[in-house]
C-alpha positions as CSV (number, residue, x, y, z in Angstrom):
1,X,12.0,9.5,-76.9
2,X,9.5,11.2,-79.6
3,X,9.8,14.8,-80.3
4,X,9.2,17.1,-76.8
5,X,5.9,18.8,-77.3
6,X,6.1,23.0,-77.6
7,X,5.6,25.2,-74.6
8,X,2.3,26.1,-76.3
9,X,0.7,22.9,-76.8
10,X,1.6,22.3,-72.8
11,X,0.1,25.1,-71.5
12,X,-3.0,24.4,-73.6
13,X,-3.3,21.3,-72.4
14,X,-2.4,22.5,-68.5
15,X,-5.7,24.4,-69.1
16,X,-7.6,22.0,-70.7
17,X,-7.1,19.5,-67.8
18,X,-7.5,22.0,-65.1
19,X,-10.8,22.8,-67.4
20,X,-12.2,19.4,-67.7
21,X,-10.3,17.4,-64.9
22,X,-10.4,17.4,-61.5
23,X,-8.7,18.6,-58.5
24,X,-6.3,16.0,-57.4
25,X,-2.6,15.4,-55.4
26,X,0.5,15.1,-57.6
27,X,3.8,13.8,-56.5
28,X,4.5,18.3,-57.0
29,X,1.5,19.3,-54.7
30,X,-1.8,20.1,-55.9
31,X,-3.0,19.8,-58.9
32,X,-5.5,18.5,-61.7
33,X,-6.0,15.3,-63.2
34,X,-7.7,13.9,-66.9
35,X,-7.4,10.7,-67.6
36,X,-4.3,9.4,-67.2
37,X,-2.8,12.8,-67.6
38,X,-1.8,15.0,-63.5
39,X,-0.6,18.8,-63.8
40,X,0.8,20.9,-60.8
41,X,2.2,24.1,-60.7
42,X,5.5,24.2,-58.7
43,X,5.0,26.8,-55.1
44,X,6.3,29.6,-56.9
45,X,5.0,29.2,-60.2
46,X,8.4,28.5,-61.8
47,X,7.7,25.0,-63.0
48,X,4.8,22.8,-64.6
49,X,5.1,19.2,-64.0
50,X,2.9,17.0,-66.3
51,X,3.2,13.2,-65.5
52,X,1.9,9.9,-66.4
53,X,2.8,6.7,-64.5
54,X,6.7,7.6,-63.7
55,X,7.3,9.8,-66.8
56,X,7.3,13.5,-66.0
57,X,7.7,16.3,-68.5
58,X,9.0,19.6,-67.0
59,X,8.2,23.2,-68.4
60,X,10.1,25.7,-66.9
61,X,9.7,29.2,-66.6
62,X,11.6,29.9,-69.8
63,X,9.1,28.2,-71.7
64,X,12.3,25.4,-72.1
65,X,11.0,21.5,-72.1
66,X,12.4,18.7,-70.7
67,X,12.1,15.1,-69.3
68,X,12.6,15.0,-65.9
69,X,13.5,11.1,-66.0
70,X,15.1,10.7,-69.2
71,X,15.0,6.6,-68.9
72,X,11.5,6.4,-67.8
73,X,9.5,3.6,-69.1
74,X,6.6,5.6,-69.9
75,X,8.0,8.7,-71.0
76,X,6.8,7.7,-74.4
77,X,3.2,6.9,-73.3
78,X,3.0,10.4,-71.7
79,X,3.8,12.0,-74.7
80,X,1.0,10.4,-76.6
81,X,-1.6,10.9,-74.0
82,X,-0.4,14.9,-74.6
83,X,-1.3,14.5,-77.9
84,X,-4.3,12.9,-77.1
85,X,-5.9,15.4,-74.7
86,X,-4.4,18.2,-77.4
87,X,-6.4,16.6,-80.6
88,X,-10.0,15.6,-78.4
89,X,-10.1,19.0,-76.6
90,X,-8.4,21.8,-79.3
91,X,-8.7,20.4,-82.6
């Protein structure tokens, strides 16, 4: 797995999909979804959970990041589309 993205870059692109995407379910409640891309904000507010096909990237509280599947096949593609939506939307 690449390089984890910083808690910044997340939480710009947590606004830029909730911006520009729509309202949609997540397997973590409701949320928003751009492209590929589906952010939800855990009940309490404690968590961010960004996932793409079964990759899901976890931002915590803390600001820590961290893969919630480890081993998942599209961890890597998840990370890209972050980039992605970073570079077309905040460059």
């Amino acid at each position: 797995m690449s390089t984890l993205p910083s808690s910044q870059k997340l939480l710009r692109v947590f606004a830029t999909t909730e911006h520009f995407g729509v309202v949609a379910d997540t397997p973590y409640g409701c949320g928003y979804r751009l492209q590929d891309l589906s952010v939800a904000v855990s009940f309490f507010g404690h968590h961010v959970y960004f996932t793409a096909g079964d990759a899901v990237l976890v931002l915590t509280e803390t600001g820590a990041v961290r893969p919630e599947r480890p081993q998942a096949a599209d961890n890597q593609y998840l990370l890209e589309l972050i980039d992605q939506l970073d570079r077309r939307y905040n460059a």
